[in-house]
C-alpha positions in Angstrom: -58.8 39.1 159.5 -61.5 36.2 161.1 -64.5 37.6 162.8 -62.8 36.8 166.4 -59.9 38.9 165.7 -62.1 42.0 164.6 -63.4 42.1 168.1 -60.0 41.6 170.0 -61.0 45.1 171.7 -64.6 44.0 173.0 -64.1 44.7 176.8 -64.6 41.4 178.5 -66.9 43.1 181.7 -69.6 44.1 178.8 -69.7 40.2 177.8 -70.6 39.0 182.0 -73.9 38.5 182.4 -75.3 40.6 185.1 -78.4 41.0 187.9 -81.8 42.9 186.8 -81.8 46.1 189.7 -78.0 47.1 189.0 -77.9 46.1 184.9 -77.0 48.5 182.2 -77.9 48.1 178.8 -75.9 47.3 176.3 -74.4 49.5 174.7 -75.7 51.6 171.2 -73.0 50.3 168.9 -73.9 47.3 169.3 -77.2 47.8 167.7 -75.6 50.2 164.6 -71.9 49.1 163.9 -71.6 46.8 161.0 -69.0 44.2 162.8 -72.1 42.8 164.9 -73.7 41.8 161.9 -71.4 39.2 161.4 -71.0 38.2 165.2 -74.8 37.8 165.4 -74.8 35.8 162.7 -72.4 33.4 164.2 -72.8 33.3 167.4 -76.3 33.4 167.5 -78.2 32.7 164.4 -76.0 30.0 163.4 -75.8 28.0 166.6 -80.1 28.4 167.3 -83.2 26.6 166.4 -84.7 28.4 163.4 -87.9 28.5 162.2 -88.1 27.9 158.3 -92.0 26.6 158.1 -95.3 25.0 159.1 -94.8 21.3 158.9 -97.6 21.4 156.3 -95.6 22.5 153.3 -93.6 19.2 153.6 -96.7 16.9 154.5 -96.4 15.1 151.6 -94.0 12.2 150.8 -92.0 13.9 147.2 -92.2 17.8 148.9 -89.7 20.3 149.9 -89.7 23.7 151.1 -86.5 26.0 150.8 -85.8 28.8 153.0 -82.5 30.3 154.6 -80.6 30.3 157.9 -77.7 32.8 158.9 -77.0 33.9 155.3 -76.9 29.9 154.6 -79.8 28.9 151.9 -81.2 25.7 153.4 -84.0 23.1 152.5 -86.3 20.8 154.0 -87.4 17.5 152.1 -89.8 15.0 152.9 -88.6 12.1 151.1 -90.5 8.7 149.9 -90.1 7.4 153.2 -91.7 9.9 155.0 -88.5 10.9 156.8 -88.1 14.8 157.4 -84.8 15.9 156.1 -82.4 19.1 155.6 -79.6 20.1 153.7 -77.7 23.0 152.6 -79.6 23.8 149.2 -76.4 23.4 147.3 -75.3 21.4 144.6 -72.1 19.9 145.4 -70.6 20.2 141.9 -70.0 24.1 141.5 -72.4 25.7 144.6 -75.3 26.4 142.2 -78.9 26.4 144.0 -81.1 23.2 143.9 -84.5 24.4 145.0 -85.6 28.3 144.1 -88.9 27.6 146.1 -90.9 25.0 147.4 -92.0 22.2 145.6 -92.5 18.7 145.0 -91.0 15.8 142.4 -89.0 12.8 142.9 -85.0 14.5 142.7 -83.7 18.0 143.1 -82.1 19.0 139.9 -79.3 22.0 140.0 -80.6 24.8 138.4 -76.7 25.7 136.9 -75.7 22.0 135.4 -78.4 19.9 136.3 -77.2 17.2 139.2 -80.0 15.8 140.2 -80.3 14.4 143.7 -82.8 12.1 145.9 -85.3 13.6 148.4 -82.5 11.7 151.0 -79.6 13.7 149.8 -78.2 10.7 147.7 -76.6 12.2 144.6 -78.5 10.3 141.7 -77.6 11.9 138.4 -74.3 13.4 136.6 -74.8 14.3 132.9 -71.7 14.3 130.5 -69.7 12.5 133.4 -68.1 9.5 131.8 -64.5 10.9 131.6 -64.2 11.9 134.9 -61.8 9.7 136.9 -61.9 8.5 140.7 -65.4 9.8 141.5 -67.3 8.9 144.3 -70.8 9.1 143.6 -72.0 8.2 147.6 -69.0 11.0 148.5 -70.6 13.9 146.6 -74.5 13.8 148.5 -75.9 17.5 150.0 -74.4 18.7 153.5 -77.4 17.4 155.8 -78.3 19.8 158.6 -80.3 19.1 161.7 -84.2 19.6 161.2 -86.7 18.8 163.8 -90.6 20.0 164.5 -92.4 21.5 167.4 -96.5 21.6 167.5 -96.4 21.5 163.7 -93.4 23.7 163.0 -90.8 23.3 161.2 -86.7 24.4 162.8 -83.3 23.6 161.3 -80.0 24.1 163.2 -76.3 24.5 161.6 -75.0 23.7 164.4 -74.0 19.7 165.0 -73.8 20.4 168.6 -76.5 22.7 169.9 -78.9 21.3 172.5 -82.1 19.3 171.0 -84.8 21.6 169.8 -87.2 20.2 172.5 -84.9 21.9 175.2 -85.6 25.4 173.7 -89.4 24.9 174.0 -89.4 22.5 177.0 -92.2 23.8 179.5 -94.2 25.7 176.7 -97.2 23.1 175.7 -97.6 22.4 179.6 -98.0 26.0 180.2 -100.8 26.8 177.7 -102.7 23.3 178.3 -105.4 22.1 176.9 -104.5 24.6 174.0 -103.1 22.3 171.4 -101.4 24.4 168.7 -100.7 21.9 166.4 -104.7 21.8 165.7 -104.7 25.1 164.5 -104.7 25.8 160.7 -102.6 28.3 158.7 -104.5 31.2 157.3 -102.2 33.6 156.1 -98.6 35.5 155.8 -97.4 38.5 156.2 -94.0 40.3 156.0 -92.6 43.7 157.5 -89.7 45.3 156.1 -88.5 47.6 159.4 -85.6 50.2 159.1 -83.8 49.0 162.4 -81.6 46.3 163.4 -83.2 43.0 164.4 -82.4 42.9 168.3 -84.4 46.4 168.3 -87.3 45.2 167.0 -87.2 41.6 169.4 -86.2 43.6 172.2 -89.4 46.1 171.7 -91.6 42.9 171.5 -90.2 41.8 175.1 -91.9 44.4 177.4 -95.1 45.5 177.9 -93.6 48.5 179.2 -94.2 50.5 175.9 -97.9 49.4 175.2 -99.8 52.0 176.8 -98.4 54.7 174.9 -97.6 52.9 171.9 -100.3 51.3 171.4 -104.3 53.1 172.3 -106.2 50.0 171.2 -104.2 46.9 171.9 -103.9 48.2 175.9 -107.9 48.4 175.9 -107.7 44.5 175.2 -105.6 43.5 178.5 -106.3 43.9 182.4 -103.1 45.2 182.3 -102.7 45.9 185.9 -102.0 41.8 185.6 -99.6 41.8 183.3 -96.9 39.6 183.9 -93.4 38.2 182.6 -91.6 35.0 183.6 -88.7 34.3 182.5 -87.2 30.3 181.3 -83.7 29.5 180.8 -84.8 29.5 177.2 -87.6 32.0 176.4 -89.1 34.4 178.1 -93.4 34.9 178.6 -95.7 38.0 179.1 -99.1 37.4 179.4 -102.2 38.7 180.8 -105.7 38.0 181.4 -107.6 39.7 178.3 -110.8 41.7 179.0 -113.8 40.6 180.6 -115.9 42.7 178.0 -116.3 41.5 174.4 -113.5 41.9 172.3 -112.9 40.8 169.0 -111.1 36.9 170.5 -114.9 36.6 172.5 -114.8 37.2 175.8 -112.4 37.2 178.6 -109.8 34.7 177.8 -105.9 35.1 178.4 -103.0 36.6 175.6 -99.6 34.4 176.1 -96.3 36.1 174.3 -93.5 33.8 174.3 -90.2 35.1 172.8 -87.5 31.7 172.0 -83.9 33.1 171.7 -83.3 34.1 169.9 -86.1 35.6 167.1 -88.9 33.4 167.2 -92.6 34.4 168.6 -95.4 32.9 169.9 -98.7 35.0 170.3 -101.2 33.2 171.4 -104.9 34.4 172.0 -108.2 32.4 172.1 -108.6 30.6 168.8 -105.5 32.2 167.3 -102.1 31.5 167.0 -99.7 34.6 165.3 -95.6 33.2 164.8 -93.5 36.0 164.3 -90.1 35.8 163.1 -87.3 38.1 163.4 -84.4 38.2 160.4 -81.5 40.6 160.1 -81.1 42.4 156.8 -78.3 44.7 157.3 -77.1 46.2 160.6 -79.7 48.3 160.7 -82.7 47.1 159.3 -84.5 43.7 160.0 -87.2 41.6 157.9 -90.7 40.5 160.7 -92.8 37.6 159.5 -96.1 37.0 160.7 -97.9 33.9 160.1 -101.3 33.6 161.5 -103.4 29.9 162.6 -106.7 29.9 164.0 -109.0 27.5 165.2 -111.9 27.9 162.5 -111.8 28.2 159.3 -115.0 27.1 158.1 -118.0 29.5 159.4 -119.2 33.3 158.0 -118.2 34.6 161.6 -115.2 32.7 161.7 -114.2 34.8 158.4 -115.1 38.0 159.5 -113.4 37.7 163.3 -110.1 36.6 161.2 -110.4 39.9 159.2 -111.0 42.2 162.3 -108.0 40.0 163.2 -105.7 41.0 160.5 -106.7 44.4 160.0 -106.1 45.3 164.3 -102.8 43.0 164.1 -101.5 44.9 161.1 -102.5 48.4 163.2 -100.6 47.2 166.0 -97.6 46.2 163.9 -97.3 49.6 161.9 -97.0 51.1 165.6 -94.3 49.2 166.5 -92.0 49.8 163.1 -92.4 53.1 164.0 -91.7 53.1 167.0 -88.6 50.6 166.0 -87.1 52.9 163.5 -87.3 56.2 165.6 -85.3 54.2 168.6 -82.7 53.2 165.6 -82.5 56.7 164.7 -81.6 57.5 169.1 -79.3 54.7 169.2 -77.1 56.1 166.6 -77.3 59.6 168.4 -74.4 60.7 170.3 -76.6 61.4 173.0 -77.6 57.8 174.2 -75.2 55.2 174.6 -76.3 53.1 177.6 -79.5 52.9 179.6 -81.1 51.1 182.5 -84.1 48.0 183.0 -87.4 48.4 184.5 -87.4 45.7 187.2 -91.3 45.9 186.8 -91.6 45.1 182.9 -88.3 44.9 181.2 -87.1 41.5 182.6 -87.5 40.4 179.2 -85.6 42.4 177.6 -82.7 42.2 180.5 -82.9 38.0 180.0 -82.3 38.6 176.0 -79.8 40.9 176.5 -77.8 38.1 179.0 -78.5 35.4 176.6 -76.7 37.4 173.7 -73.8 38.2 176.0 -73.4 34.1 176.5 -74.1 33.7 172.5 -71.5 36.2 172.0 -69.2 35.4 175.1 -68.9 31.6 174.3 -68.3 32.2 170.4 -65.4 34.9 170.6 -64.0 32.5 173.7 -63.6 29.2 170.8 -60.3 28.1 170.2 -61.0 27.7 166.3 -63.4 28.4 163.8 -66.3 26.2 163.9 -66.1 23.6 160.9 -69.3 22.8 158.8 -71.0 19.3 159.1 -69.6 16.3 156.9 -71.7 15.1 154.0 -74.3 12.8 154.1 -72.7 9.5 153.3 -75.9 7.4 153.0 -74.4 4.4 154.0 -73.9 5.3 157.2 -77.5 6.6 157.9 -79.7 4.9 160.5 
């Protein structure tokens, strides 16, 4: 059975998008039965920008970062001529893994029989090969994958056909002018392991709605009676002037929250950049990394404002996983299936919830499975 067939009995009116004042939610299964796993994966996850790194690990002519996209493991090389690339980070003799990490050197070498390949995707090496017959060396280099950079960071895309990366950002850099994220420098990462499925936790971090009862502290930050959300054709924004008392990002100042379908994060605050990246593990339980960039990195005070940084960020996080996993625990109740939007401060989560219908929609509506991308035949390259 493909994955279309397994949802031949998805009722087509819960696919159309639909207007914020009349919407219903959708619906709890959605969030806790194990097909949709497979469906996000798909539709959405394999057919978006994803985030994999801060350009930074692959500054370097020689370096290489490996990470993984919709169940795929990927990597990211910067080879001798400074070129950017990505491939599927497998060997193409028997599917063993190239890179277990990041790294640097001049070849990748399989880890199960020891192909060895250039930083280009050229296959270079083949030991005990001589009796083989009708090989193709240039036929047999890695599966290249889209890769492109933002402000510094690093995205790859399985998809051959999906819309530039500078489409799903466009607007973003103009809005928070003159701040210039690229200039800020990474400081430090840090990973949640949350009992609840990945649109659970994106879809808490799309409303504001939640934040004076969630969370004491982080509400005492905002003039909340400004907080607003705007909504683009590909992310969404809440933001809010911060404070005109001290706090610990100075003094007055603005917080911007961009969410880019369909799990990446920006949280912006004076000095401070915080990327936040949502992975499915499971139906029901997700993976958040954080990964903080500030402005200084050099001064006493500087040290100590990223520490009362960290500490009030990790506070405010721990509120939201549980929060997250006690919603899990309703959506699986026979109680709730379907609920209503907050014109006021859930258009975020309304404008995700359409954008997953589309995802969704447009993928089950596909004629035939999507095939993956050809190999990199080097002599064909630009």
């Amino acid at each position: 059975m493909t994955i279309r067939s397994a949802f031949s009995d998805l009722a087509p009116e819960l696919l159309r998008e639909q207007t914020l004042p009349r919407a219903e939610t959708i619906p709890s299964a959605w969030f806790v039965d194990a097909r949709f796993e497979a469906l996000d994966r798909e539709a959405v996850f394999a057919r978006s920008w994803q985030y994999v790194g801060h350009e930074g690990r692959v500054a370097e002519p020689g370096t290489w970062l490996a990470s993984e996209v919709a169940g795929e493991p990927v990597i990211v090389t910067r080879a001798e001529d400074g070129t950017l690339r990505a491939f599927y980070n497998v060997c193409r003799h028997r599917g063993g893994p190239l890179a277990l990490g990041d790294g640097c050197g001049r070849v990748l070498k399989c880890q199960y029989h020891g192909w060895t390949y250039r930083l280009d995707g050229r296959l270079r090496g083949v030991p005990h090969w001589n009796l083989v017959e009708l090989f193709d060396r240039d036929a047999y280099g890695l599966v290249s994958l889209r890769v492109d950079t933002w402000e510094g960071l690093v995205f790859v895309n399985l998809d051959p056909a999906a819309a530039p990366l500078a489409e799903t950002f466009a607007g973003v850099a103009e809005r928070i002018a003159p701040v210039r994220l690229r200039d800020l420098v990474f400081r430090e990462r840090v990973e949640y392991d949350v009992r609840a499925n990945w649109k659970v936790y994106v879809e808490n971090y799309l409303e504001g709605y939640h934040v004076p009862i969630v969370h004491p502290e982080l509400v005492k930050l905002y003039d909340f009676s400004s907080y607003d959300t705007e909504i683009s054709e590909t992310w969404s924004l809440q933001h809010s002037p911060l404070t005109r008392d001290e706090h610990i990002y100075g003094k007055g100042g603005r917080a911007w929250y961009f969410c880019m379908f369909p799990n990446f994060m920006l949280n912006i605050l004076p000095g401070r950049l915080q990327t936040n990246l949502v992975l499915p593990d499971g139906p029901e339980r997700c993976r958040v990394v954080f990964e903080y960039f500030y402005a200084d990195l050099e001064t006493p005070e500087a040290w100590a404002r990223i520490a009362e940084d960290l500490a009030f960020a990790d506070r405010v996080q721990e509120e939201d996983v549980e929060i997250c996993e006690h919603v899990q625990r309703g959506l699986r109740s026979r109680g709730y299936d379907r609920g209503r939007f907050s014109v006021n401060f859930e258009g975020g989560v309304f404008h995700f919830q359409n954008r997953l219908r589309r995802a969704w929609r447009e993928w089950l509506e596909g004629d035939v499975e999507r095939r993956p991308p050809e190999p990199l035949d080097p002599r064909n390259e630009d």
